[in-house]
C-alpha positions in Angstrom: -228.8 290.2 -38.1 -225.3 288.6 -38.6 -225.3 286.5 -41.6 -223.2 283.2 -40.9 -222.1 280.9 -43.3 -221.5 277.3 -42.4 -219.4 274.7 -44.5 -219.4 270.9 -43.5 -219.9 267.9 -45.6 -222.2 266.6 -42.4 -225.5 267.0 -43.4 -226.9 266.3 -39.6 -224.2 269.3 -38.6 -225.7 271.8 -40.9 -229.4 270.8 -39.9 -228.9 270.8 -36.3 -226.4 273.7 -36.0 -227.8 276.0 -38.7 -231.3 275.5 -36.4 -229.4 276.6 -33.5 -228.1 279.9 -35.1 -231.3 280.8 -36.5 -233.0 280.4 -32.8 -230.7 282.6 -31.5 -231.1 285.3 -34.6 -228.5 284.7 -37.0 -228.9 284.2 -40.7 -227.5 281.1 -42.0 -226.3 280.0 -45.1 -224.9 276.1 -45.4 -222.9 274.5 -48.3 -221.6 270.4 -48.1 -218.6 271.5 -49.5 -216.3 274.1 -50.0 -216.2 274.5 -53.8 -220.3 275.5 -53.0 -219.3 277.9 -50.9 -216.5 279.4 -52.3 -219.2 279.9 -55.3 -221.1 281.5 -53.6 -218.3 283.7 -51.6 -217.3 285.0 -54.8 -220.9 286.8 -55.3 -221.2 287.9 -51.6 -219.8 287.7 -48.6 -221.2 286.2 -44.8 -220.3 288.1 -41.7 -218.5 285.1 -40.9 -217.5 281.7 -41.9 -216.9 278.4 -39.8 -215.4 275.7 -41.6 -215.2 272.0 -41.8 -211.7 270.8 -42.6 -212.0 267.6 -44.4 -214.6 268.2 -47.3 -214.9 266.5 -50.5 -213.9 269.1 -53.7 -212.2 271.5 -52.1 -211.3 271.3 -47.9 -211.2 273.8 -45.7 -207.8 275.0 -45.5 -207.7 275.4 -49.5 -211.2 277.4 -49.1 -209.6 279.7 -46.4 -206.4 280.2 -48.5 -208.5 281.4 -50.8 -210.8 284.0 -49.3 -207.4 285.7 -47.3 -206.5 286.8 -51.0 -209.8 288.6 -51.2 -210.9 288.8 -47.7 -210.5 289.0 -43.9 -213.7 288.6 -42.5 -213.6 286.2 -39.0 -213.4 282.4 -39.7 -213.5 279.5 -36.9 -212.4 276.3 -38.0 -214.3 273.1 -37.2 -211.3 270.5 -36.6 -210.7 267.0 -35.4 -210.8 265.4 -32.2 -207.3 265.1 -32.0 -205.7 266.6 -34.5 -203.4 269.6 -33.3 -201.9 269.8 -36.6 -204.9 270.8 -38.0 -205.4 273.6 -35.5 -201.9 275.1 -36.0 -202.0 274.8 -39.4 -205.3 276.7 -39.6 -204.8 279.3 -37.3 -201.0 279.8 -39.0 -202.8 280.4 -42.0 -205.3 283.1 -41.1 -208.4 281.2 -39.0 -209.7 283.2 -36.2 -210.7 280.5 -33.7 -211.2 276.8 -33.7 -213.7 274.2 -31.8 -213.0 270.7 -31.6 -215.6 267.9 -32.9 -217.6 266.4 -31.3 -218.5 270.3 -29.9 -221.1 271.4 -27.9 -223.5 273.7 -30.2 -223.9 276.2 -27.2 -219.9 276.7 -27.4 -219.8 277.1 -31.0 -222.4 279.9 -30.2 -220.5 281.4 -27.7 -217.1 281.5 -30.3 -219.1 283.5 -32.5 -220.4 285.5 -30.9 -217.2 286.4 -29.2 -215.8 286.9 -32.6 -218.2 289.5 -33.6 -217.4 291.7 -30.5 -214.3 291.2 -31.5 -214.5 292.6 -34.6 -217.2 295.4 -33.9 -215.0 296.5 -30.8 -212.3 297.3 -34.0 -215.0 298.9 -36.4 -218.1 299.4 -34.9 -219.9 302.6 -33.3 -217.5 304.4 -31.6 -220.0 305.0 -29.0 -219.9 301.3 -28.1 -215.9 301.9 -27.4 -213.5 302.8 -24.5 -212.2 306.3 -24.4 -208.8 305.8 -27.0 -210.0 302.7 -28.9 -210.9 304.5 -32.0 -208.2 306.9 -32.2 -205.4 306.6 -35.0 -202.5 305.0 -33.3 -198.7 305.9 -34.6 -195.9 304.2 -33.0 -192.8 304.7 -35.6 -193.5 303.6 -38.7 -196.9 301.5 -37.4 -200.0 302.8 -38.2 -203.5 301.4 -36.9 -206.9 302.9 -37.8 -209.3 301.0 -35.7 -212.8 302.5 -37.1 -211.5 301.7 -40.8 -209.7 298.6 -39.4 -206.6 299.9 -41.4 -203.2 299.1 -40.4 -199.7 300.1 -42.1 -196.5 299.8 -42.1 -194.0 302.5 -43.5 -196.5 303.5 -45.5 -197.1 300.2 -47.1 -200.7 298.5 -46.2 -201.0 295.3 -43.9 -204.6 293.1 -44.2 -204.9 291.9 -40.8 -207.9 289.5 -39.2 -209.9 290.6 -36.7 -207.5 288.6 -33.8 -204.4 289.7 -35.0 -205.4 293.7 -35.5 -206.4 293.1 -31.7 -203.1 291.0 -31.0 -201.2 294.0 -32.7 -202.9 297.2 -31.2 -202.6 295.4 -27.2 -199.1 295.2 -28.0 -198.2 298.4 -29.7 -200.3 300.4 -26.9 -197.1 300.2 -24.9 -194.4 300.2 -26.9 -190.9 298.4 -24.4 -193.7 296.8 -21.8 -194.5 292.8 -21.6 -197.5 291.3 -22.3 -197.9 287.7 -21.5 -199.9 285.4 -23.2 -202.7 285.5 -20.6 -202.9 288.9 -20.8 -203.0 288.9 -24.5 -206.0 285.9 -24.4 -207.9 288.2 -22.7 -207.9 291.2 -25.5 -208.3 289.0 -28.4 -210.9 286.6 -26.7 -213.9 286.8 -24.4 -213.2 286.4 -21.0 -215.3 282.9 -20.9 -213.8 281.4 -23.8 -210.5 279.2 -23.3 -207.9 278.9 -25.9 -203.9 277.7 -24.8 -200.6 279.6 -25.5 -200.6 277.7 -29.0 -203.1 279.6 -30.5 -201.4 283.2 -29.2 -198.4 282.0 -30.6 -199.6 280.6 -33.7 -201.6 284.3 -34.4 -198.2 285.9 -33.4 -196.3 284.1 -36.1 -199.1 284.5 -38.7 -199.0 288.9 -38.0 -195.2 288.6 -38.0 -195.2 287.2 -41.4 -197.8 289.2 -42.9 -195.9 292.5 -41.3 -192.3 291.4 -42.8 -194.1 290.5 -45.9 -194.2 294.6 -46.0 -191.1 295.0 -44.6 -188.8 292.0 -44.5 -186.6 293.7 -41.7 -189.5 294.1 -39.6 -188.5 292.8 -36.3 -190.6 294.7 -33.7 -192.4 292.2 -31.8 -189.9 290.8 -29.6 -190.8 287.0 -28.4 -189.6 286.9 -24.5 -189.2 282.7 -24.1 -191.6 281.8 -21.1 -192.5 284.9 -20.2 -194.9 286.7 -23.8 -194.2 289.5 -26.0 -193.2 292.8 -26.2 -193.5 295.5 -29.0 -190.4 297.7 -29.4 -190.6 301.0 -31.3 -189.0 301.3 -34.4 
């Protein structure tokens, strides 16, 4: 049983969504703000995380800055209505997904679940996997372990969520071919779940820093304008 933690200062979206989580089996865990939860973060991690943005004490985007210095364990953001800031902003700094109030509860279910294949496709039984998933992948000086979700870089160790290990592996499976955005949507998100070329791109720019962060002349994913991305072997 996935253990879910849920962080709004809405007290009707904690009762009525943490009700739908437990009827379909997960365990949930709410907090009204994200000082609570980080409090609690700090003695033991959820599975997974969805956030509010706007809480009292601390907000969300403070709260995720602070568990990507400990942690990279999936996180959707719950955003405004119309706030696309918000979105980039949250997804530049390490979010995994987002859903946009006022959400249908049956799509927020949908997102995490997603999430977690997502993440057990990288480190669950290797039974469950395609032939190749789970091997050790080299391409120059990258490195990805998918079973220990491990990935390096010269030698040097990169922490990478869930959607950018997936973002990096699709891309470095073919070291000089294209992949365009659609075609990258559909490895790091299930196939019924909709997200737009700003959320590709905004996950691109986030693995591209975190990788030149270990080497600042890292310059292996090549962005082709209108077209996607392309990993070239260094």
């Amino acid at each position: 049983m996935s253990k879910i933690a849920l962080v709004d200062d809405d007290r009707n979206i904690l009762t009525s969504v943490s009700m739908t989580l437990e009827a379909e089996g997960f365990e949930v865990e709410t907090y009204n703000d994200g000082q609570a939860a980080l409090d609690a973060f700090n003695k033991k991690l959820p599975d997974m995380a969805v956030l509010d943005i706007k809480m009292p004490r601390m907000d969300g985007m403070d709260l995720l800055q602070r568990l990507r210095q400990k942690t990279q364990m999936p996180v959707i953001f719950l955003t405004s209505k119309d706030d696309e800031i918000d979105e980039v902003l949250g997804l530049r700094m390490g979010a995994d997904d987002y859903v946009k109030k006022p959400f249908s509860q049956r799509l927020l279910v949908e997102r995490i679940r997603a999430l977690l294949r997502r993440q057990e496709a990288i480190s669950g039984d290797p039974s469950a996997s395609a032939p190749g998933e789970t091997k050790v992948m080299e391409r120059g000086h990258l490195r990805m372990d998918p079973l220990r979700h491990a990935v390096s870089w010269k030698g040097t160790d990169v922490s990478l969520t869930v959607t950018e290990f997936l973002l990096l592996q699709a891309l470095a499976q073919r070291p000089g071919f294209v992949k365009s955005r659609d075609q990258l949507m559909d490895v790091a998100y299930d196939d019924q779940v909709y997200v737009d070329d700003r959320t590709i791109d905004s996950h691109i720019k986030r693995l591209r820093k975190k990788m030149r962060a270990a080497d600042p002349e890292f310059s292996a994913i090549e962005t082709l304008y209108g077209i996607g991305y392309r990993y070239n072997e260094e």
